[in-house]
C-alpha positions as CSV (number, residue, x, y, z in Angstrom):
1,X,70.2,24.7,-60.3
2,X,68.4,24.9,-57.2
3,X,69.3,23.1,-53.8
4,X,67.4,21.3,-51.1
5,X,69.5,23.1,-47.8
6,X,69.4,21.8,-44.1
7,X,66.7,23.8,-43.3
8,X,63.8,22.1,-45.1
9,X,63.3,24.3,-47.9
10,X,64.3,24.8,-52.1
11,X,66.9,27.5,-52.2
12,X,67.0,29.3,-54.8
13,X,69.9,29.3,-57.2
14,X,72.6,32.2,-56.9
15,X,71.6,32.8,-53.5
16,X,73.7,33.6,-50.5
17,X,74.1,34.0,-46.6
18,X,73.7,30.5,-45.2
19,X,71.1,28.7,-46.6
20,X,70.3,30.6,-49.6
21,X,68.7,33.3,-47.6
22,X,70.2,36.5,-48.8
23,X,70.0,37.4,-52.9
24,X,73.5,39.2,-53.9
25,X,73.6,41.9,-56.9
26,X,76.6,42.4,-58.3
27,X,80.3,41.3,-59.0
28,X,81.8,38.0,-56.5
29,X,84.8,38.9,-55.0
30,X,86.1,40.6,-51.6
31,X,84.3,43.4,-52.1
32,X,82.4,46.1,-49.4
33,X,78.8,44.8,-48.9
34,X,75.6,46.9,-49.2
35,X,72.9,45.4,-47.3
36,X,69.0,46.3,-48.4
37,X,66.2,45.3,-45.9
38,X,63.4,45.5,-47.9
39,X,59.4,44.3,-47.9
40,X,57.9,44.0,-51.3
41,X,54.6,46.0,-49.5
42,X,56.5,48.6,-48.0
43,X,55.7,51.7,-50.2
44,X,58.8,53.3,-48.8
45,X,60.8,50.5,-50.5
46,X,59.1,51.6,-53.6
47,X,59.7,55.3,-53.2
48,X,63.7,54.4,-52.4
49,X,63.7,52.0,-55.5
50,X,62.2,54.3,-58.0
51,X,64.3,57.4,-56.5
52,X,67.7,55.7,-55.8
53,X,67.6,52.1,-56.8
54,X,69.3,52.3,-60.5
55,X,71.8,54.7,-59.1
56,X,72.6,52.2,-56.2
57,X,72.6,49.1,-58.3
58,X,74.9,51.4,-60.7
59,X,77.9,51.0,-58.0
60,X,77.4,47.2,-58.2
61,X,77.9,47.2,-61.7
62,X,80.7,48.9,-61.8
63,X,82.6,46.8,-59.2
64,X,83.0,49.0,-56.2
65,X,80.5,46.9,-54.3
66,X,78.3,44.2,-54.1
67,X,74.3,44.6,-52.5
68,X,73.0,42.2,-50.8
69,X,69.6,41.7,-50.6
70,X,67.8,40.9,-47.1
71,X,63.6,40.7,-47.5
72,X,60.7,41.0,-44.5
73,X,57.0,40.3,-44.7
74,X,55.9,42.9,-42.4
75,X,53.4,44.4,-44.4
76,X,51.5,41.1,-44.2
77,X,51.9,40.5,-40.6
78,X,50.7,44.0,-39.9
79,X,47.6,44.1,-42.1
80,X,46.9,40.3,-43.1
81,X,46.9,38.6,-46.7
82,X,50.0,37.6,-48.3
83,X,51.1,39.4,-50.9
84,X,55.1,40.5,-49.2
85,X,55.7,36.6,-49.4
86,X,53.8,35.9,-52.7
87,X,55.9,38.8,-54.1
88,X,58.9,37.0,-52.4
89,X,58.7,33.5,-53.3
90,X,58.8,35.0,-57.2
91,X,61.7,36.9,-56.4
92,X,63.1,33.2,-55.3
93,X,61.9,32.3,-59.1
94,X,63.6,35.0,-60.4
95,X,67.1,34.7,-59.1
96,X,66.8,31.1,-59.6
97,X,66.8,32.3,-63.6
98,X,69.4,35.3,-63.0
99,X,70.7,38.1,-61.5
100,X,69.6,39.8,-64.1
101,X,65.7,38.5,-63.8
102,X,66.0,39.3,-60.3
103,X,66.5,42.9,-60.9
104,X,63.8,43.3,-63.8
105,X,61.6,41.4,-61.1
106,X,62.3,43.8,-58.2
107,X,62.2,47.0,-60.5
108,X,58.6,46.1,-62.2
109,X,57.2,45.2,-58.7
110,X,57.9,48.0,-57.2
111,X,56.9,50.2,-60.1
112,X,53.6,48.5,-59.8
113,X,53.0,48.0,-56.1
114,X,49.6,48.6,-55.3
115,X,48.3,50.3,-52.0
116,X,50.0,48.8,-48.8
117,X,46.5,48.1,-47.8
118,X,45.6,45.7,-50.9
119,X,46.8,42.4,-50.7
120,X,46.9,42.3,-55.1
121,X,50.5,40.7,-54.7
122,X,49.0,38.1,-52.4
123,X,47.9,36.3,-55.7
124,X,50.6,34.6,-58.0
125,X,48.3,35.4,-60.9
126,X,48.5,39.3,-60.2
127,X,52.9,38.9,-59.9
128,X,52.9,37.0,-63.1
129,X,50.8,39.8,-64.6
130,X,53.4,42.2,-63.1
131,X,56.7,39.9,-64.4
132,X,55.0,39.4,-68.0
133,X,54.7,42.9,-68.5
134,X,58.9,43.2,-67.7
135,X,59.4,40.4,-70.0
136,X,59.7,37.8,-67.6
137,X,57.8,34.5,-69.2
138,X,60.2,32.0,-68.9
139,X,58.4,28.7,-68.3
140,X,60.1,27.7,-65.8
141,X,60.2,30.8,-63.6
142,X,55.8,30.7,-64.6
143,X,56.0,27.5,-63.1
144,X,57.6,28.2,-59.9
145,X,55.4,31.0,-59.5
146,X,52.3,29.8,-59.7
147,X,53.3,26.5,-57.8
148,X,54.6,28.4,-54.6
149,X,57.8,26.1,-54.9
150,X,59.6,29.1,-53.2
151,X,57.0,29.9,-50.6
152,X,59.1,27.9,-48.2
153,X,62.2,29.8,-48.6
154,X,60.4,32.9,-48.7
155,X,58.8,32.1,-45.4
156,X,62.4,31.3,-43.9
157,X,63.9,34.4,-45.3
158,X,61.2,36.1,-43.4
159,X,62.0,34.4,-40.5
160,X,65.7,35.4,-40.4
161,X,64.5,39.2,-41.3
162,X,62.5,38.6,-37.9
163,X,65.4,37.4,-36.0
164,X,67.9,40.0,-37.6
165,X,67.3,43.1,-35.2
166,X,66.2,45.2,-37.9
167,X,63.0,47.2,-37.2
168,X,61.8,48.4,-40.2
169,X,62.2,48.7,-44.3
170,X,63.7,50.0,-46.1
171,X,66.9,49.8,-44.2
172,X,70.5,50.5,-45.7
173,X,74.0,49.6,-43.9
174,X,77.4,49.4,-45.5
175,X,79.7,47.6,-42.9
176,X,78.5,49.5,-39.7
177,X,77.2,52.7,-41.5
178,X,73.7,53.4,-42.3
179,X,72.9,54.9,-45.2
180,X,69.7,57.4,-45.4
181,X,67.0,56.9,-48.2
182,X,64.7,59.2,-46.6
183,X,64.5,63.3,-45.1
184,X,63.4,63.8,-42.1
185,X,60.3,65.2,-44.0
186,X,59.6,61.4,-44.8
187,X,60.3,62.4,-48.7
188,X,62.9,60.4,-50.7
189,X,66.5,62.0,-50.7
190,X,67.9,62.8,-54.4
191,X,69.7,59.6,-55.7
192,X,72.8,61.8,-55.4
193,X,72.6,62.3,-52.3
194,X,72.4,58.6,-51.7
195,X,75.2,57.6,-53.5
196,X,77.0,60.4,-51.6
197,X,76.9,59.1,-48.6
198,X,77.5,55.3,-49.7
199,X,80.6,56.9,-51.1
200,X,81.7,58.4,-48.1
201,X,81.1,55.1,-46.3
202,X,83.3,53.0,-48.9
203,X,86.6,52.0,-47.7
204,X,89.4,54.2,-49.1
């Protein structure tokens, strides 16, 4: 059930951080926090997600944290069009169905994500093409997508990326640690080595 918050715009169900501006993964409970800054455009994101992103979400699973999710719209603001908010306010959709929808949603888009340079994603008919092919056709979720009625929120949860600090995506921090996706080559690091070092970080 989604809420109308304070700030003037839908939240999404099963959303988090204030006014529904952070999407959790994972278990509830007092457990250590994973935070993910990521831009749907950002082909970085998408190298991270393919390497490490099962192996990640694997430790939320199985209870020994929880990730919380943090999105930007850089990518848009850098080379115009729309497609890091489009992409956005279906991810909105999509946790407004589930967890579970969330993560099909954030796995297909990334598997799919077309040159940072080509706005395809700035088009609610190109991310329904990319949720229907996950198995995402849930009426309601079509609806919301095609309608925008999270393009508010997603505009907002830009807007608090904005004011975060952060400079870039993807970004990784557990408690004060960051955590390394990326070599100093640029290439992805092994999701083993990932995990590693959010292991290391976990409390003991």
């Amino acid at each position: 059930m989604t809420q109308q918050t304070s700030s003037q715009h839908l939240a999404p169900a099963h959303t988090t951080g204030g006014p529904g501006l952070v999407i959790p993964y994972g278990q509830p409970g007092d457990l250590p926090v994973l935070s993910l800054y990521e831009d749907f455009r950002c082909p970085y994101c998408a190298a991270l997600e393919q390497v490490s992103g099962q192996a990640i979400r694997g430790l939320a699973d199985a209870g020994r944290l929880r990730l919380e999710y943090h999105f930007a719209a850089l990518l848009d603001g850098m080379l115009g069009g729309q497609g890091s908010a489009t992409a956005l306010s279906a991810a909105g959709a999509a946790i407004n169905e589930s967890q579970a929808d969330f993560k099909t949603l954030h796995e297909a888009l990334y598997a799919q994500q077309p040159d940072e340079s080509v706005d395809s994603y700035g088009h609610p008919s190109v991310v329904l093409r990319v949720a229907e092919s996950a198995g995402l056709t849930a009426p309601d979720f079509r609806e919301a997508v095609s309608s925008g009625t999270y393009r508010p929120w997603a505009d907002s949860v830009a807007e608090a990326f904005a004011r975060s600090g952060v400079r870039g995506t993807p970004t990784l921090r557990l408690g004060e640690t960051s955590i390394h996706g990326f070599g100093r080559t640029g290439r992805p690091l092994p999701a083993a080595e990932v995990t590693a070092q959010i292991e290391t970080a976990l409390p003991h």
